[in-house]
Structure formats: C-alpha cells, structure tokens
N, C-alpha and C positions, 0 to 999 in steps of 0.2 A: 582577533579573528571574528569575523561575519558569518553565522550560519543561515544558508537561506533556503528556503522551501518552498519550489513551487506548486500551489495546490487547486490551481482557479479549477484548473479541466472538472468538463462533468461526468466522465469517466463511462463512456458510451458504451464498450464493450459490456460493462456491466449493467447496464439495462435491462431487467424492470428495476433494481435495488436500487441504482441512483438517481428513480423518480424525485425521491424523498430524503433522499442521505447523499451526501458527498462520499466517494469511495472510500475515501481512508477514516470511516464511521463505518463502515463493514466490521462487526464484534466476531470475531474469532478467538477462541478458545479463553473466553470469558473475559478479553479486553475490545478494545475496539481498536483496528490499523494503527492508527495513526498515537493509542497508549503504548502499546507495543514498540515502535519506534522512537518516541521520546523518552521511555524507559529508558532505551539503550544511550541514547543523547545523555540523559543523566549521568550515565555509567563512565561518560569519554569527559563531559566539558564540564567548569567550575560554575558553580552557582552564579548568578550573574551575567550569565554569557550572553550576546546581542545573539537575538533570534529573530530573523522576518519571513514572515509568510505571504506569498503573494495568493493573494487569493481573490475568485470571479463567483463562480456556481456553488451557491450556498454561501456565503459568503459571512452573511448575521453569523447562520447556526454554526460556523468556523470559530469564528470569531469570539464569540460570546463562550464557547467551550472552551478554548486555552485560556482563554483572560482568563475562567475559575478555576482552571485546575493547574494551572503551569503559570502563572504572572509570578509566584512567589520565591520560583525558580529562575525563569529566565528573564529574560530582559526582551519584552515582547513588543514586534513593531509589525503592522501590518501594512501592504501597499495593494490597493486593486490593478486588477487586468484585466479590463475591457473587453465586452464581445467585440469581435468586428461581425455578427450577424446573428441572426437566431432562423430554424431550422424547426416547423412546427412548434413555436415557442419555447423549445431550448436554443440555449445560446451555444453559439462554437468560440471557439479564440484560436490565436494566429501562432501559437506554440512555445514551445518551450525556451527558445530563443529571444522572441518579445517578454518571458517572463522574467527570466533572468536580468535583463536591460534593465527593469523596473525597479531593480539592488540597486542602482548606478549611486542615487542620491543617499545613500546609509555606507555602502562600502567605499572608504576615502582613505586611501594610502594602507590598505591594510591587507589582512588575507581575505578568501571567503570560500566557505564548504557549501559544498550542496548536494543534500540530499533528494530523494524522489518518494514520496509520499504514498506508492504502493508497491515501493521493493524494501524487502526487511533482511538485514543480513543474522542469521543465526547466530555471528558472534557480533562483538560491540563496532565502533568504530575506531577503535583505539590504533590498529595495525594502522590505517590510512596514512592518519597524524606523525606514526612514530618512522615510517617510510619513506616520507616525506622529510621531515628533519634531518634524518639520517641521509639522504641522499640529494645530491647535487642535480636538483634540476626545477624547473618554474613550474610547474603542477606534479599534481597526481591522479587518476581515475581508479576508484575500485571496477575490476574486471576478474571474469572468473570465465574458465569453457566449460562451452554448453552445448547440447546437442541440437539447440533449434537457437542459432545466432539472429536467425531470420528478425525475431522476434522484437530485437536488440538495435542498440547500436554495437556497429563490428570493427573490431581493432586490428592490425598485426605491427607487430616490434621491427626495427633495425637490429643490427648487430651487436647494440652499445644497448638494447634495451629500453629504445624511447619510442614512443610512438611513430608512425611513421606513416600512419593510414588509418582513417575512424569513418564509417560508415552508418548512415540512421537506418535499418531495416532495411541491408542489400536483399535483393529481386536473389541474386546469385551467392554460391557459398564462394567463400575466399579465406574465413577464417574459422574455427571455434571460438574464439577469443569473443567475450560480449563485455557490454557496459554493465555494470551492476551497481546501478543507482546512486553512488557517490561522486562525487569531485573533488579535488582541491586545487584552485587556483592563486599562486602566492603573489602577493603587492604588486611583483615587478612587472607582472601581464597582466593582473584586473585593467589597468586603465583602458590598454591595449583590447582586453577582450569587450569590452564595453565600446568602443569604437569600432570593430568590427560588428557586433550584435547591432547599432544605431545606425550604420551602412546597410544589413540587411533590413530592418525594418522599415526601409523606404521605398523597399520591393511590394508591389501591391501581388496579392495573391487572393485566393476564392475558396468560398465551402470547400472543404478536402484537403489542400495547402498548408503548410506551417511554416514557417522558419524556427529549424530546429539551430538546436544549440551543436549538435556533431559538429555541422557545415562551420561555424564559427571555430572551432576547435582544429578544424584542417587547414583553415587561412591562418592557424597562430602555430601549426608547425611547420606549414610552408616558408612561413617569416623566419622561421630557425628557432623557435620555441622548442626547448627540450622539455617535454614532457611523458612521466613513466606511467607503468599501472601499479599498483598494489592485487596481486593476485589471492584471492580469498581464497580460505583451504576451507572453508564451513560454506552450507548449502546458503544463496539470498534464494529466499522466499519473494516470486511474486504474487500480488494479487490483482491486475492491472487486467487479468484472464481467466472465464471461467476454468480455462482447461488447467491452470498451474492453479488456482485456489485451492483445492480439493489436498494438491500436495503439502502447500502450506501448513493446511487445515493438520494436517498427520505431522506435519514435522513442530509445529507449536504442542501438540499435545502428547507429543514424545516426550517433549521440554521438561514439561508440568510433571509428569510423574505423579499423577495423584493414584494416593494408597488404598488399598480396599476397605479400611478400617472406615474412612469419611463415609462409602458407600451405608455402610450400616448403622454410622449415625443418622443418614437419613433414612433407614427403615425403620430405625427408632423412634424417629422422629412422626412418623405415619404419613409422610411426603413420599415414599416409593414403599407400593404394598404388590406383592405375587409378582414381581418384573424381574429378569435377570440383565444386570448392566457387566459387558465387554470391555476392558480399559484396552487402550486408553478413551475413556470421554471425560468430557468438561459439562460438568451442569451446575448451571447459576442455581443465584439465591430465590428461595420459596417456588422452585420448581416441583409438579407433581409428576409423576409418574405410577399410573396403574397397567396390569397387566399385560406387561410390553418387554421385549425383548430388544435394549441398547448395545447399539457398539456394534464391531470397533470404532473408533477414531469418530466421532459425534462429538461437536459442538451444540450444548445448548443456552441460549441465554437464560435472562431473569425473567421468574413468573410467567413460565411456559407449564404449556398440559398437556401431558399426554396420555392414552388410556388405548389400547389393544394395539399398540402399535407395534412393528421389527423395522430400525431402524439402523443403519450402518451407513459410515461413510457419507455424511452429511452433515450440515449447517445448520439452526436452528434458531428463528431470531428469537428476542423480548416479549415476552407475551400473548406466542404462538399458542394455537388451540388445535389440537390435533387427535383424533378419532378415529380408529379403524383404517391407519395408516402403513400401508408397508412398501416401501422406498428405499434407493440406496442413490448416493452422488446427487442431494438435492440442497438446494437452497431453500428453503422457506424465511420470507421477510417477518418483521415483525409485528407484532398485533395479526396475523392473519389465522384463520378458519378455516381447516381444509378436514373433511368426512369420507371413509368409505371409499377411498383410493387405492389402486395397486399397481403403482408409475414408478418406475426409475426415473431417474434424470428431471426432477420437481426443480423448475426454477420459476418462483412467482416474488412480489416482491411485497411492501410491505402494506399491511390490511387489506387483503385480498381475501375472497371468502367464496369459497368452493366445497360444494357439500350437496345428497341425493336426497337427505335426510329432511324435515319438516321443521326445523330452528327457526325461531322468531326473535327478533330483535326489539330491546323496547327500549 
C-alpha cells in the first residue's frame, strides 16, 4: 500500500501564519500538525511503509524536515505540484484532484491511502484499514456528521451502505455526513481513478477553481464503483480554519493530561515565579512565565516569555515575547513581540512586533 499526502496548498484561510510556515507546521500542543499525524501514521503502518507527499508552498522546509525526522521510519518519496499562477506573489494550485494524479507514477497495481494534512483524527487510523478488509467493496472514505457539512465534502449512503452521492463544499444542506480526511482506494480502481483525475486535468480553470478530488470520486460511483465510509466515533480535529483551531487546540490538550506536579517542577526550577497556571495548558521547553495568570486550554511553545500576562484559550508560538498581555482565542506567531495589549481574538503571525512601550532593537 501507497500512502499519500497532499501538502503543496499554501493554506490561505490561515493567513498571516502561513506567510512563513506551511499549515501543517502550525505547533499545537507542543508538537507541530503535521508530528501529530505521523504519530498516528506510526501507530497504524509498519516501518518501512512507502509514503509520498506532494508538496508546492514551502516545499525545501517540507522536505528537509521529514527527511530528518521520519526517513528512518518511512520509506520517503516526494513529487512537486506546480503553481498554475501566483496571486501577489503567493502561488495558487489547481487542487486536490491534480495532486493526487501526481501518485499516478509510484502507485502501480497496488492500494493507496490518503490522508489530508490539516484534519487529525483523535483516534489512529487503524478502523479505516480494518473496514476495509473486512468488507466487500473497492474503497473506503473516513466520514463522520457534522454540524457544518458546508465546510466539507458531503456524502449520503444507499440502502446497501455505499456511497451514493459525495459533494466538495455544497452551497445547500442535503447531508450531515462529511469527508474526514482519509481515503482508501483499493488496486482495482486506482488505475481507473487516475484516468478520470487525467480527464479532468485537461479542463483549464482560473484563480478561485480546482479540480477537486470528490468530482473524480462521483464518476467512479456512477461507473458502479462500490464504495463505503468508515464512520468515526472520536472527534477529527480540523485545523485548515481559524474557527475549528481553537477546538482542536482543547481537544489535543485534553489528550496530554499533564499533571500539576510538572507545573512545580518548573517553579522550582525559577522558570515560572508569582503566576497561577489553569490545566489544561501545554508549555514548551525553557519557557518563562512571570506574574501572569495561564489557562485554560493554552498552547505554549519553546522559549517563550511571558510577564503580567491572563491568558486563556489561546496559541502561542516559539519564542513569543509577551508583556502586559491579556487575551483570550489568540494566535500569536512565532518570534513575535507584542506589549501593553488588551484584545481578544490576537491573530498576528510570525515576528511581528507590536508594542506602546520604548524597546530598541540592537
């Protein structure tokens, strides 16, 4: 089996953060997206396993980061995906459907899984695989109902349980049922879905346009393609939206369960003096905290500062400096400088430097 990852997109919605970071480099609750989900990858497939990522935006600092921390695990192959235009100097691409194509020359008679690189499912991938096996039919999609299908692509069943209707982000409600960032297509339709996906990609489209991968997935049940879902009983975490981040954020640091005892190793440590911290939060290594009041649910990374701050319900990158901060539902990027604020909803991204105060830089 082939597992493949599309990861080119520059991940727009989340702008300012991925001026400088590909989205699944978003560090939440002390890893970063995209550790997070190879974790679970570990948890389902054997050492060894063929893994390709397609990847456009960011593409080195993609690249250069699984080759050192996952090459000794997986079996790593990368293929680019082309802008078709750039957009104030960021680039767009033609979607999810052209990226998938780009497997064509590694998956050869075989299976292939696909994940999406900002949905995380709270449990592993294991169910997929073993639903799959177990039942008589040419794929599988993880889906789970949701109250905002919109957001999605949108499914509904037949009577026997197989697909019947996949929709990329209907205008209208028709189902709860959504996609939830997995796939599995078995040998006997990859070729098949690979020739329809190389039929659309000969369709010229513009800024705004994709050819999505759903559209390809309804000409392969039209054709009589049985295909099921594997319904997930545990929340997928998106992060592809500021508005579902935030829940993520709560539900990865549910996960952790870290104990109050850690908290007072670092007050022993003289890394947090006169602060009281709210669990659940996540604070990286060599992080300071003075006279500030954390939590709940607070992501912080590595070698962040913070001093008179109240902080809840927020994200906090690598190396943040932060002073006289009080905020809730914020993102702050990493390396950045922010003084003397009193804003909810802080979304700035990374080295950003905002402050009332007389700091000089040398």
């Amino acid at each position: 089996m082939w597992i493949v990852c599309p990861i080119a997109g520059v991940g727009k919605r989340l702008q300012p953060f991925t001026y400088s970071k590909p989205k699944a480099f978003l560090k939440i609750a002390g890893k970063r997206l995209i550790d997070h989900i190879l974790i679970k990858l570990k948890r389902t497939f054997p050492k060894g396993s063929n893994l390709l990522f397609i990847i456009g935006y960011k593409k080195r600092q993609i690249s250069e980061y699984l080759i050192k921390n996952y090459s000794n695990y997986f079996n790593l192959q990368f293929r680019e995906q082309k802008p078709i235009g750039y957009e104030s100097e960021t680039p767009y691409f033609s979607g999810l459907g052209d990226a998938i194509l780009l497997a064509k020359e590694f998956v050869k008679n075989d299976d292939m899984f696909i994940f999406l690189s900002d949905r995380l499912p709270m449990e592993d991938y294991t169910s997929i695989l073993l639903n799959y096996h177990q039942q008589e039919c040419d794929g599988i999609i993880n889906a789970k109902r949701v109250p905002t299908p919109q957001f999605y692509g949108a499914l509904t069943l037949d009577k026997e349980g197989f697909i019947n209707k996949i929709v990329e982000k209907p205008q209208e409600y028709f189902t709860d049922y959504a996609v939830s960032g997995g796939y599995l297509f078995g040998k006997s339709i990859v070729p098949r879905l690979f020739d329809i996906l190389q039929e659309q990609n000969k369709k010229k489209i513009s800024n705004g346009e994709e050819h999505q991968l759903t559209s390809a997935i309804q000409r392969l049940i039209d054709e009589g393609k049985k295909i099921k879902i594997n319904e997930m009983k545990n929340n997928i975490l998106d992060f592809g939206r500021f508005e579902s981040l935030f829940e993520g954020n709560r539900s990865l640091l549910s996960e952790i369960k870290i104990k109050d005892p850690l908290y007072d190793e670092l007050r022993e440590s003289g890394n947090i003096k006169d602060s009281k911290i709210i669990p659940p939060v996540f604070i990286g290594k060599n992080v300071k905290i003075k006279n500030s009041i954390i939590g709940p649910n607070v992501s912080i990374g590595d070698d962040a500062s913070l001093e008179k701050c109240i902080l809840y319900e927020s994200v906090i990158g690598d190396g943040a400096n932060l002073k006289r901060i009080i905020s809730s539902d914020s993102i702050i990027g990493d390396y950045s400088t922010l003084e003397d604020l009193i804003k909810n909803k802080i979304t700035i991204g990374d080295s950003a430097y905002i402050t009332t105060s007389n700091l000089k830089f040398f």
